[in-house]
N, C-alpha and C positions, 0 to 999 in steps of 0.2 A: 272803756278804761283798759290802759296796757298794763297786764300783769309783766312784775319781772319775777323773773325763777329765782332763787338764792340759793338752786343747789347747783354743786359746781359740773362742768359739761367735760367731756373727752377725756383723757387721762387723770386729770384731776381729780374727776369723780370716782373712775376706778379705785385709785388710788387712795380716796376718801372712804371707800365703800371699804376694800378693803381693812383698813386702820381698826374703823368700828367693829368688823366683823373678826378682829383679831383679837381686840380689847373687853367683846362678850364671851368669847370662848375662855379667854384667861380666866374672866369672874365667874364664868361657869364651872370649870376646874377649881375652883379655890374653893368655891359653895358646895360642889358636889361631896357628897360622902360614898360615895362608892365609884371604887379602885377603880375597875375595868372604866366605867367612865370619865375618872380625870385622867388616864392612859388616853381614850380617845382623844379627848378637849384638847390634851396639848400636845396629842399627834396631828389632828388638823391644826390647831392653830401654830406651829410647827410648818406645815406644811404650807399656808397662807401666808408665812414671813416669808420663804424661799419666793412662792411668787410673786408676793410686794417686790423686792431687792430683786430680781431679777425679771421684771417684768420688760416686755421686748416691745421697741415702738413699735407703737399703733397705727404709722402713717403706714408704713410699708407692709403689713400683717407679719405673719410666725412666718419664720424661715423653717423651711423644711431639709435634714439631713439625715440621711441614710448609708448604714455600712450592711449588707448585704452578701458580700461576700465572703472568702477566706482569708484569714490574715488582712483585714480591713484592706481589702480593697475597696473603694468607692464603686461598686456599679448601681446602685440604686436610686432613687430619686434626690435632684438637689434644689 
């Protein structure tokens, strides 16, 4: 018997993984009663939207940029 997956594969699913993973911290801040913790909740989950929206394709991996020098010169890695 061929099993088919229903979860979704390659960017998709990051990006699915993500959503969820933004959507428990929100109700985890809304439930929590203590301060310092919903501070946390919606600093990570805060921080989780910037990498949603600004996630970089995944064919070519992370571009890597480096200023290194003085007065941004580029000599470091690119």
């Amino acid at each position: 018997m061929a099993t088919n997956s229903k979860q979704p594969k390659g960017r998709d699913g990051v990006l699915s993984s993500l959503n969820v993973t933004i959507e428990a911290l929100n109700l985890a801040k809304e439930i929590s009663g203590i301060t310092p913790a919903k501070a946390a909740f919606g600093s990570v989950s805060a921080l989780l939207t910037v990498v949603r929206v600004r996630s970089f394709p995944f064919d070519s991996g992370p571009q890597v940029h480096g200023c290194s020098g003085l007065d941004d010169q580029r000599t470091g890695v690119r």
